[in-house]
ZAPA-608547 format. One record per residue: residue in one letter; x, y, z of N, C-alpha, C in turn. Coordinates in steps of 0.05 Angstrom, whole numbers, plus 5000, padded with zeros to 4 digits. Last residue first. Example, Ala and Ser with C-alpha at 12.3 -4.5 7.8 and 13.67 -1.06 7.14 Angstrom:
BEGIN
s525749555142527349795143525850015157/a526448865156524649105156526449345156/
END
This chain:
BEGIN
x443955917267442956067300443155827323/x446355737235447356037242446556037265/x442655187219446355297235447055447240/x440055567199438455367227441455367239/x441155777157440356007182439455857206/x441455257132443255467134442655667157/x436755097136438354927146441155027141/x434155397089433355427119435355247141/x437355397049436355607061436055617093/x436154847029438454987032440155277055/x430554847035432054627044434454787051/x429755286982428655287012429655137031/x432854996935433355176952433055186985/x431554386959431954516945432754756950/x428153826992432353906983432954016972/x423053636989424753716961427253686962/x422053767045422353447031424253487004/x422154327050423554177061424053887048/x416954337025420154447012421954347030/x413154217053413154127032415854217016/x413354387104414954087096414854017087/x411955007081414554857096415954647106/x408554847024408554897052411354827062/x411855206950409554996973410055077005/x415455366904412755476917411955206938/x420855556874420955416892417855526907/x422455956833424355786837422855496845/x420956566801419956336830421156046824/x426157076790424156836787423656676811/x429757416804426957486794425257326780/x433857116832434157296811431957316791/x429056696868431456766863431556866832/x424756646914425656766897427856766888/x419056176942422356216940422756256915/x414556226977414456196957417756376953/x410255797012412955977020413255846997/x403555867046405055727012407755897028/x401055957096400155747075401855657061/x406255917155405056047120404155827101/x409155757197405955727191405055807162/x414055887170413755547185410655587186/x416456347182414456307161413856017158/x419956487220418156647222415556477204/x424256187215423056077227420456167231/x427856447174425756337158424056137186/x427757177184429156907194426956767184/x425557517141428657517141429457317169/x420957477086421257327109425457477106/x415157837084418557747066419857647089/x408657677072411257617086413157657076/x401957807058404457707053407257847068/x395957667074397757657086401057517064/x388857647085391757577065392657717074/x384957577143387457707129388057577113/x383857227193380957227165383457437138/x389457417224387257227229385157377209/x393157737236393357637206391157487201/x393157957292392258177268392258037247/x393557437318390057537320390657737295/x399057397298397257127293395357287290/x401257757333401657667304399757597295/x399757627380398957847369399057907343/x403657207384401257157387399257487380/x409057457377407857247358404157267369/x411557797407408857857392407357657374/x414257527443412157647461409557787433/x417757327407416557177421414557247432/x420857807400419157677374416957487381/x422257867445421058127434419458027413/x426757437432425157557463422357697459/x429857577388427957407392425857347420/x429258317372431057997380428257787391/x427958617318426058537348427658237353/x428258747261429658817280428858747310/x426158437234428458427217430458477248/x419758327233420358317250424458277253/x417658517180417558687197418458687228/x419358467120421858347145420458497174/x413958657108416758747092419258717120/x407058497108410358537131413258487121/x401958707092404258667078406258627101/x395458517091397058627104399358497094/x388658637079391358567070393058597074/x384158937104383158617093386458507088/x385759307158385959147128385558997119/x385859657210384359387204384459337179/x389559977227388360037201386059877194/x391659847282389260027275388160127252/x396159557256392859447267391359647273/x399259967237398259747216395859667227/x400560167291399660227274399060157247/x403359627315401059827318400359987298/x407859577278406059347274403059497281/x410660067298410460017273406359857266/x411059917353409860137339408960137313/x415059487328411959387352410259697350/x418959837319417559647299415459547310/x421360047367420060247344418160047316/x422759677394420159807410418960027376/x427359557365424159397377422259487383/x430259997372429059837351426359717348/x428760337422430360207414428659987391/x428061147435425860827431428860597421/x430161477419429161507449429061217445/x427861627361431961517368431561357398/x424561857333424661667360426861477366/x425562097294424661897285424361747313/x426662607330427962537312428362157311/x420962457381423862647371424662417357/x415562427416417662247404418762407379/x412362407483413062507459415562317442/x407262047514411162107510411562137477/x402161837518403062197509405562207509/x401461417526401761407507401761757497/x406961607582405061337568405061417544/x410961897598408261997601407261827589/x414961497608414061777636411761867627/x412760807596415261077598413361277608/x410460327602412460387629413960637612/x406660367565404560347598408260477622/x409760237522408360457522407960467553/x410459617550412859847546412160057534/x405159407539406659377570408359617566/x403559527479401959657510403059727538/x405259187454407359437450405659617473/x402358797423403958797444406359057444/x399458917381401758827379403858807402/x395058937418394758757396397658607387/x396059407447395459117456396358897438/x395159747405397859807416397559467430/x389959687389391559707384394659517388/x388359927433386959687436389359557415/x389260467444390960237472389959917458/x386460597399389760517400391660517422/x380660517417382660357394385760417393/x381360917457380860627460381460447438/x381961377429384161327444383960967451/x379861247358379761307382382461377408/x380861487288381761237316382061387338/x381961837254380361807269380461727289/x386461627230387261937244384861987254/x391161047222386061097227387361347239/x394561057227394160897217391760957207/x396961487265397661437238396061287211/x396361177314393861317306394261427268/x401861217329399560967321396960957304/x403661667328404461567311401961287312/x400161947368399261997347400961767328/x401661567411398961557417399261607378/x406161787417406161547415403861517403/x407062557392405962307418406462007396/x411862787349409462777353408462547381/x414862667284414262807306412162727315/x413461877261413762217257414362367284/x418961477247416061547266416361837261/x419560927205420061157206417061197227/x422560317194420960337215421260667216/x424859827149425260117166423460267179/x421359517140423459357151424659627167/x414059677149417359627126419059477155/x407459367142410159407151412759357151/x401959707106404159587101406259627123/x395759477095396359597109400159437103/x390259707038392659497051393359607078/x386460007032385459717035388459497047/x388360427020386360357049386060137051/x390860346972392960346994390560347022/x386160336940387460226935389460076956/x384260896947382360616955384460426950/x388161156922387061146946386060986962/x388161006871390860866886389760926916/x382860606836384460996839386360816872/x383760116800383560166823383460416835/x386259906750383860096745382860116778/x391159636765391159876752388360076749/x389759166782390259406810390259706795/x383458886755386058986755386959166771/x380158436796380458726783382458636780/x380358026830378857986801379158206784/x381258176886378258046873377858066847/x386558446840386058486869383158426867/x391558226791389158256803388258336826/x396358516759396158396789392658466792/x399458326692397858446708397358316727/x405058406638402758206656400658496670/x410458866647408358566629406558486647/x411059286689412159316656410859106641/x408059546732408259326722409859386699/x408860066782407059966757407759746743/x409760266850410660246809408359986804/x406160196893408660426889410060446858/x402459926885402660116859404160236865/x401459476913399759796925401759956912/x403759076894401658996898400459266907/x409559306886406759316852404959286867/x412359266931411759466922409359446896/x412858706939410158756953410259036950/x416158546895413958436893411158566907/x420658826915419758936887416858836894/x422258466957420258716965419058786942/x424358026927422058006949419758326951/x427457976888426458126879422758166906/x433457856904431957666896429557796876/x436558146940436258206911434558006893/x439057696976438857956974438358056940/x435256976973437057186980437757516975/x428556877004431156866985433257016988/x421356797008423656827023426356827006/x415157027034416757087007420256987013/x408756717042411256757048413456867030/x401756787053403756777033406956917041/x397256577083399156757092401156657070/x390256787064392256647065394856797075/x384757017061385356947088388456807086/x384156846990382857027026383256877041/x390056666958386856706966385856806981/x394756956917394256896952390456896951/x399256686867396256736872396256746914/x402956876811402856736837400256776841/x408156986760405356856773405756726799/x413257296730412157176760408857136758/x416757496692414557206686414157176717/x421557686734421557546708419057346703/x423058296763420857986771421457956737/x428458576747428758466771425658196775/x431158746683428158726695429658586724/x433459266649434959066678431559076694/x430959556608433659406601433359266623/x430060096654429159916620431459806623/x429460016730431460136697430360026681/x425759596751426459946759427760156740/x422059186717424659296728424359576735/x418358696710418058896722422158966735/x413158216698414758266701415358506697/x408157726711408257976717411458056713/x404557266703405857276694406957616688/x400057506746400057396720401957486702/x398357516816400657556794399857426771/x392557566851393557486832396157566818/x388557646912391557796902392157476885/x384357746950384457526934386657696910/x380358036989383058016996384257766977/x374758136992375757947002378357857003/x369758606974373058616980373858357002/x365158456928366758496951369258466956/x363558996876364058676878365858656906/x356459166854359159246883360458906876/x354459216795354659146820357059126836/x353459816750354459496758354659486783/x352060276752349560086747350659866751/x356160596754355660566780352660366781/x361760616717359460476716358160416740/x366160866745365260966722363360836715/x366160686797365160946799363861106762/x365360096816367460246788365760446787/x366959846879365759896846366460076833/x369659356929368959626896367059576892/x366759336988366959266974368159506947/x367259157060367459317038367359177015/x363358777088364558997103365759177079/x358258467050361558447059362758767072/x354058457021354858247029356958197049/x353958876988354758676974355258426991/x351659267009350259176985351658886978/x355859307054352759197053351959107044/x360659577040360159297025357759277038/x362560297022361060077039360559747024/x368360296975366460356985364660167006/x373260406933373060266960370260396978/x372760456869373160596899372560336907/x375260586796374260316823374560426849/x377960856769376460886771374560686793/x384961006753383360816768380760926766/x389861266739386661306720384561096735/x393861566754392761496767390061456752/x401361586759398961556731397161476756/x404562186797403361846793400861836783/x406162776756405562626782405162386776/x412462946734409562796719408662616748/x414863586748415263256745412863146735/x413864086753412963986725413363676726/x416264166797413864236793411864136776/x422164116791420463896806417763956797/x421964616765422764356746422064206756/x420665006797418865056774419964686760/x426164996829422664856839421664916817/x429965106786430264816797426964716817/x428465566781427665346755428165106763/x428665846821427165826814426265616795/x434465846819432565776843429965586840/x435766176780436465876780435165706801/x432766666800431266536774432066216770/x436766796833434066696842433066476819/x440466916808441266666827439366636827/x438567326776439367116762439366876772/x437867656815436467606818436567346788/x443467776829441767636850439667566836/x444668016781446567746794444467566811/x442368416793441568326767442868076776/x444968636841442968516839440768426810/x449268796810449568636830446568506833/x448269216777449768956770449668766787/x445369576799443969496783445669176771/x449569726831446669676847445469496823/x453369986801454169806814452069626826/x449370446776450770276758452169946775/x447970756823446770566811448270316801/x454270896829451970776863450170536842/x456071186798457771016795455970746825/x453371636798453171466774453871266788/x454372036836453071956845453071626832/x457272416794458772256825457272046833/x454072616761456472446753457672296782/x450272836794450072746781452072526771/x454873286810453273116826451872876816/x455973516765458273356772456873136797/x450673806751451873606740454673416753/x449874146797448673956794449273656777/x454974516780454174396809451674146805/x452874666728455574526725455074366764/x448674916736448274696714451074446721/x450775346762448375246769448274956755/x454275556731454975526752453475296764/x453775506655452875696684453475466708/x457975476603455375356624455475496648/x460875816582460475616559458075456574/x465276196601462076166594460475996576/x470676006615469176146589467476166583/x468875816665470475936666470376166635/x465975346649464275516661465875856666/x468975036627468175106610465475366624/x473574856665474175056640471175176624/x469474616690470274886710471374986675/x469374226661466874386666468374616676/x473973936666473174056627471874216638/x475173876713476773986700475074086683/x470273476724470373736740472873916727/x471273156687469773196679468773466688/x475572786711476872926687473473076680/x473672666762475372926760476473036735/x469472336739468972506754471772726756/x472871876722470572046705469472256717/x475871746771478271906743476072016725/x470371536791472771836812474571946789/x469571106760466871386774469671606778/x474470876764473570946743471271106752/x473070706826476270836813475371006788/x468770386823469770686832471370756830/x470169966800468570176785468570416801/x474769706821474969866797473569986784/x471269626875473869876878474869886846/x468469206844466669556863469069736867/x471868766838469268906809467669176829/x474568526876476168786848474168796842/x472168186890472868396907473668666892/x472867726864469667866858470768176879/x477067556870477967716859474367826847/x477367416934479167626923478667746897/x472767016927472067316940474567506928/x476166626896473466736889471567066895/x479966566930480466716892478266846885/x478166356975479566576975479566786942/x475865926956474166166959475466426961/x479665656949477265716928476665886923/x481965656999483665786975482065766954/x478365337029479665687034480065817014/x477564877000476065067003476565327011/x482364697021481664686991479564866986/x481564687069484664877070483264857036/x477564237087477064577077479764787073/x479763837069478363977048477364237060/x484963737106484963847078481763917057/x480163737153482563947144483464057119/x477963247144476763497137477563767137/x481662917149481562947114479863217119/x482963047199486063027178484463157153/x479462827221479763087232482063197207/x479562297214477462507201477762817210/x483562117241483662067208482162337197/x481862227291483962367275483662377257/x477361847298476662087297479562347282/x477561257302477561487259477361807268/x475660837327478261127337479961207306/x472060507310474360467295476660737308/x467860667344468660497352470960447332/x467861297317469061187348469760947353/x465561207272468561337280469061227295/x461260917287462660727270464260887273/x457461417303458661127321460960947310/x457861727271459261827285460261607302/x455061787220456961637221458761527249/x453562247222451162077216452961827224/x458562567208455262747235454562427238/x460162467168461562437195459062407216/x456862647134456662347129459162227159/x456963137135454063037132455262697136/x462363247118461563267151458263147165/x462463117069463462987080463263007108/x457763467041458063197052459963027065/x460563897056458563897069457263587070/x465963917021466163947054462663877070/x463063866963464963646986465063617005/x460464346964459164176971460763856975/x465664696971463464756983461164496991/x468064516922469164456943467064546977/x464164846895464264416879465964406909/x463865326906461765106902461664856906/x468865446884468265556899466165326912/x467665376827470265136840470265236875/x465065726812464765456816466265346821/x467666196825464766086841464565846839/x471566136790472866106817470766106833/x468066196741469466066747471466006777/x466766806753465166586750465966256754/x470467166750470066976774468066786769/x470467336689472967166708472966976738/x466167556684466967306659469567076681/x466167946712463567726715465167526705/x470168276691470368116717468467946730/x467268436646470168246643470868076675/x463368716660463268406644466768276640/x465969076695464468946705463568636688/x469069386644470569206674468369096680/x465069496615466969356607468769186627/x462169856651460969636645462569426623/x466270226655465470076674464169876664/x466870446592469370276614467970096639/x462070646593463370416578465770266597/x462571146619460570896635460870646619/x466371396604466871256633465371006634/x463171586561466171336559466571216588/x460071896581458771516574461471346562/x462672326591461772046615460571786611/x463372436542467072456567464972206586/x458172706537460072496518461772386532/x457473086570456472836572457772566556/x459273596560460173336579460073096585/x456073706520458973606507459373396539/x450573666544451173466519453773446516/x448373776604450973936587452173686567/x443073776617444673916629447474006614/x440873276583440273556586442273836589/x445272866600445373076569443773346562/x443472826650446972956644446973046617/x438372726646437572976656441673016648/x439272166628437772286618438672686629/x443171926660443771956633441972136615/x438772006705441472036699442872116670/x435971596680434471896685437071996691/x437571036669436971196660436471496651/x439471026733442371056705440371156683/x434971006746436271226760438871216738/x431170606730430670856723432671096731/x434570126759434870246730434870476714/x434370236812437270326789437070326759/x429170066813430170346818433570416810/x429469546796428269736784428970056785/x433169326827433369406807432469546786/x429569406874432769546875433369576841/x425969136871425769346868427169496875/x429068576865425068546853426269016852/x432768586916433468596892431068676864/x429368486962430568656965432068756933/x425368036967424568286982426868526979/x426167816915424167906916423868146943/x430867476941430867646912427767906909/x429167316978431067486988430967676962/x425366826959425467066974427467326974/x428666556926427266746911425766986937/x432866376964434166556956431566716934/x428466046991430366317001431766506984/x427465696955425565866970426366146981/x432465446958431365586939429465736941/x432965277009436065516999434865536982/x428464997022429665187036430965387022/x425964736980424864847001426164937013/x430364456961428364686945427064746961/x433364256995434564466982432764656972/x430063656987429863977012430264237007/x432663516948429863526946428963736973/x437863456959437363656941433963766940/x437563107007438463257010437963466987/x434562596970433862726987433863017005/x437262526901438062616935436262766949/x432462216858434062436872435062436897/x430961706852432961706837433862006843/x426561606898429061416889430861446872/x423361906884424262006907427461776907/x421961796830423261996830424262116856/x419461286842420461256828422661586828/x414861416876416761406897419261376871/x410961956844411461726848414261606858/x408062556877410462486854410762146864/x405962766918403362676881406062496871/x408763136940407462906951404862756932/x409663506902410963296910410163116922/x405663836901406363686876407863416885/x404964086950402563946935403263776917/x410164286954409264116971407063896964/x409264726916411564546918411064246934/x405164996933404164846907406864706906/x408165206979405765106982404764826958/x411965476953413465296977410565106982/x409265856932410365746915411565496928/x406266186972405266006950405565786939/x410566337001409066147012406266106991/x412366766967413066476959412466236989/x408267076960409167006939410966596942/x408067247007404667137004406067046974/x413567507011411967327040410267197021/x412567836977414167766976412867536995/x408368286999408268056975410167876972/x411568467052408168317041407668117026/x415568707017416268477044413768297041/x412269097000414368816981415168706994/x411369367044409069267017411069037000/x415969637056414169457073411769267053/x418369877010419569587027417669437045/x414870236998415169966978416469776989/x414770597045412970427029412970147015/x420470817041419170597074416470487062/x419771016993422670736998420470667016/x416571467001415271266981417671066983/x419271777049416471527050415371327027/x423071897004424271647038420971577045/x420672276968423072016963422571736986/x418872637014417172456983417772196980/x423472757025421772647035420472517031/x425273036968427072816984425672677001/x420873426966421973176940423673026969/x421773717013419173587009419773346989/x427673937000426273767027424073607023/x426474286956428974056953427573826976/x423074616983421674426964423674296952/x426674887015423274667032422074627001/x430575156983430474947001428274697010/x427075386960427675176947428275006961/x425375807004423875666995424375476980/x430675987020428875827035427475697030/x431376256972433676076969432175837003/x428576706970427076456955429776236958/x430876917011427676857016426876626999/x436277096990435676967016433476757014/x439277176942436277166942435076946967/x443477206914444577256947440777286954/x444977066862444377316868444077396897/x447276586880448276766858448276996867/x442376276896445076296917447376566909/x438176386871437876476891439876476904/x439176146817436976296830436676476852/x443175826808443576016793441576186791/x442575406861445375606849444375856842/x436975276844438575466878440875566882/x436775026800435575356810437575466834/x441174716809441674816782439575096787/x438774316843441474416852441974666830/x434374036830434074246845436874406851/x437473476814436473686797436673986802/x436473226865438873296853439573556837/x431073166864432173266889434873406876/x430572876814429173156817430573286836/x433372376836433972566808433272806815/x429572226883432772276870434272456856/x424472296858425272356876427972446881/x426171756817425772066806424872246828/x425271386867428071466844428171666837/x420871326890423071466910425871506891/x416671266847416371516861419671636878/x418470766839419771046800418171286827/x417270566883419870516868419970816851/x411870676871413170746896415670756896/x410070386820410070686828410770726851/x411969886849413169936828412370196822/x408669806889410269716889412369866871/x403069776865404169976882406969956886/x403769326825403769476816404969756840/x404168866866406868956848406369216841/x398868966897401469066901404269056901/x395768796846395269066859397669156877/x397468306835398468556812397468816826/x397567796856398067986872399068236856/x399167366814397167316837397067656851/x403967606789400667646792398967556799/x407167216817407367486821404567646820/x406266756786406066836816405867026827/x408266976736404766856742404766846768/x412467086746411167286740408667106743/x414966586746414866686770413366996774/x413566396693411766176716412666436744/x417266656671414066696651412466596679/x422466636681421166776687418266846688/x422766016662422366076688421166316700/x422566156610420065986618419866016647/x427366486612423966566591422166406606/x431166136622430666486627428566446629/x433065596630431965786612429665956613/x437765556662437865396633435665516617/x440065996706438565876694437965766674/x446965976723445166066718443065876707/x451866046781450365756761447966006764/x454866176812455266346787452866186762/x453066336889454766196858453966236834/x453766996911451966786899453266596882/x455067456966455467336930454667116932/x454168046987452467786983454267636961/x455068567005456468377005455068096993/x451169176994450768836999453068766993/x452169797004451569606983452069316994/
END
């Protein structure tokens, strides 16, 4: 029987979860169904096999009936057989389904989520959001390849059991459904008790894992502070806290199988007493009484089988409702109707139109970004843009600059709908961004963060990120652009050097000049740079300025500026503070003022 235990957290609600994991299931009813006659084939197999004990006594062993005591034999054999190919059946076949079940479910997980608006990647842990793809996936696996038709087959077996012991001998039978009370009295009483030492089991379980999650990640800042004792101290005491959790937890889930067999073994010998008395006064034949105590012995297998993996497959179902609950999230509102299509018609390398009126005319894409009076919080209640109007015309370089929290980035998140506005509206040529479909929407921009993520994968592909078409000649051409060609050209395999865990290999700089590459092989009428040069010392900044310049050239172009010497060319530098514009003109046009900007910049002029 499985050792497995599971924390004690159940599903909030049964019914709905089960209703969505049975619809998965039937995706594949031809082999649940085999599945499940292969199961009630190797149980009542069981039984029957068992059964057979009651002729061969009182048939052939009795009377000393050699010939036919052979023949029951090889048909006790054939049932039992029966039995073990129809088990090696259903396990291989429910392995099958099992597999094609929840690479479904890990599938339409995936689909959904990547639909889900960044709004809900921002208010869950990352770390939980995996969880469902792994330890929940898993555990409805595991439930499915081994629990799905264990319990079925204990069921029918305490059933048919109980069934064929009252056949066999009704008074005895009475004496064993007290036993089987008692057990399932200990068993809910000792559910009731560890449940509680699972969870505290758990809660110190997931302390110890962040706190070594946040050593692992941390590891430079130990060292240079020599924290390594300290941390060797606290993660001591939390797992000595965790020992003794768990210790209660396993010690005393440990008592619920040696007190049901205890109770099987005192129901069993007070039951082989009454029988022998009662076979002794003829009250049951020999035959009846051998089969039945077998029967009674055996009880105590299911009954334990059927609790345990009712457990498991409870854990699953919580599994389950935590992906069935991402599932249902409310993907990103997307009612746009405006594509991004050829501009010929119109004059212009691209242009919209509104797919829902395709008799109106293409209007071109010239890169002409409006704020109207736009405001906008992440929480109700705590807006961050207050009343913002602004305007960038084609080809302009619009500057964003202020202090932390200002509301800079919020700004160049609405312009490509990572969220949605709460007042006002952002034009894009005159549209609203809202009736845009978000596809066409985000082709038309190109955005570089301040955090710089690279996938698995060649140099070559993260650039290519950009255009998954793009040539090889466009992304040496690229890679040029932002000057990131020379130092691609000097590692061991060029632009085939692979690149591991986000490209740690790479030093900042080199990973943001990647970055910038891949933005220019998007070619965008509009390009966003979210501090993109936050991390590239000034050496490095120097060598791309002019590559700067050619990707922003005929471009709108907005800036969050994090050294303000960056934004000294920008048409307008437009200064935020606590989600208002404060402060709009050219850089000796704010300078003259003495205002913020003044303040600002003749602050970071003395810093440096």
């Amino acid at each position: 029987m499985s050792k497995r235990q599971f924390n004690a957290k159940r599903p909030n609600d049964i019914g709905h979860t089960l209703r969505v994991l049975l619809a998965y299931m039937g995706h594949h009813k031809f082999l649940m169904a085999l599945v499940a006659v292969l199961v009630s084939v190797s149980a009542l197999a069981n039984l029957l096999g068992t059964f057979m004990l009651k002729p061969l006594v009182n048939r052939y062993i009795l009377p000393g009936d050699m010939q036919g005591l052979l023949f029951g034999v090889i048909v006790t054999a054939a049932i039992y057989g029966a039995g073990v190919l129809a088990a090696f059946g259903y396990t291989q076949i429910m392995v099958k389904a099992a597999q094609k079940i929840v690479y479904e479910i890990r599938r339409d997980l995936f689909r959904h989520v990547q639909k889900l608006p960044l709004r809900y990647f921002d208010s869950q842990p990352h770390g939980d959001i995996m969880s469902r793809f792994t330890n929940d996936v898993d555990t409805i696996a595991d439930a499915l390849n081994n629990s799905f038709a264990m319990v079925i087959q204990s069921f029918i077996q305490i059933a048919g059991t109980l069934t064929l012991l009252f056949v066999l001998n009704w008074q005895l039978s009475l004496v064993v459904v007290l036993g089987y009370i008692a057990m399932f009295a200990s068993i809910q009483y000792s559910g009731r008790r560890s449940k509680q030492y699972f969870q505290a089991q758990q809660q110190m379980l997931g302390r110890l894992n962040g706190d070594i999650e946040e050593m692992i990640s941390g590891q430079k800042v130990i060292k240079v502070f020599n924290h390594e004792e300290k941390n060797i101290q606290r993660f001591c005491e939390k797992n000595e806290a965790l020992r003794k959790a768990a210790t209660s937890a396993q010690g005393y889930a440990a008592t619920m199988v040696p007190t049901v067999v205890s109770i099987s073994y005192v129901n069993y010998a007070v039951v082989a007493v009454l029988g022998g008395l009662m076979a002794i006064h003829g009250m049951t034949d020999v035959g009846s009484l051998t089969s039945y105590l077998v029967f009674v012995r055996q009880a105590a297998m299911p009954i334990n089988q059927f609790t345990q993996q009712t457990n498991f497959l409870l854990a699953a179902l919580a599994g389950a409702e935590r992906i069935f609950n991402a599932m249902e999230e409310t993907p990103e509102v997307d009612e746009g109707t405006v594509a991004l299509v050829n501009g010929k018609a119109a004059g212009s390398r691209w242009a919209w139109q509104d797919t829902a009126r395709p008799e109106a005319a293409p209007v071109p894409l010239k890169g002409d970004v409006r704020f109207e009076h736009v405001s906008f919080g992440y929480d109700p209640g705590r807006m961050i843009l207050k009343d913002i109007s602004l305007y960038a015309k084609p080809g302009q370089k619009i500057a964003f600059v202020g202090s932390t929290g200002a509301g800079k980035t919020t700004v160049t998140n609405l312009i490509n709908r990572f969220y949605d506005v709460d007042q006002g509206r952002i034009t894009y040529d005159g549209i609203d961004v809202r009736q845009i479909d978000k596809v066409s929407l985000r082709r038309s921009l190109a955005v570089v963060l301040q955090d710089t993520h690279l996938f698995s994968g060649t140099i070559a592909d993260n650039i290519r990120f950009g255009k998954l078409d793009a040539t090889d000649e466009e992304v040496v051409a690229a890679a040029k652009l932002a000057n990131a060609h020379s130092f691609i050209r000097r590692l061991p395999q060029g632009y085939d050097t692979p690149i591991t865990g986000d490209g740690k290999s790479l030093s900042q700089g080199q990973r943001q000049l990647l970055a910038i590459a891949r933005a220019a092989i998007a070619d965008p009428p509009v390009l966003i740079l979210d501090e993109a040069t936050s991390s590239i010392d000034t050496r490095t900044e120097a060598l791309i300025e002019t590559g700067m310049d050619r990707l922003m050239e005929g471009r709108t172009v907005f800036v969050i500026a994090h050294r303000l010497s960056t934004v000294r060319n920008a048409n307008a530098i437009i200064v935020l503070e606590q989600g208002r514009i404060v402060e709009r003109g050219s850089h000796e046009e704010l300078l003259e003022q003495k205002g913020e900007y003044y303040q600002l910049y003749n602050g970071m002029f003395e810093l440096s």
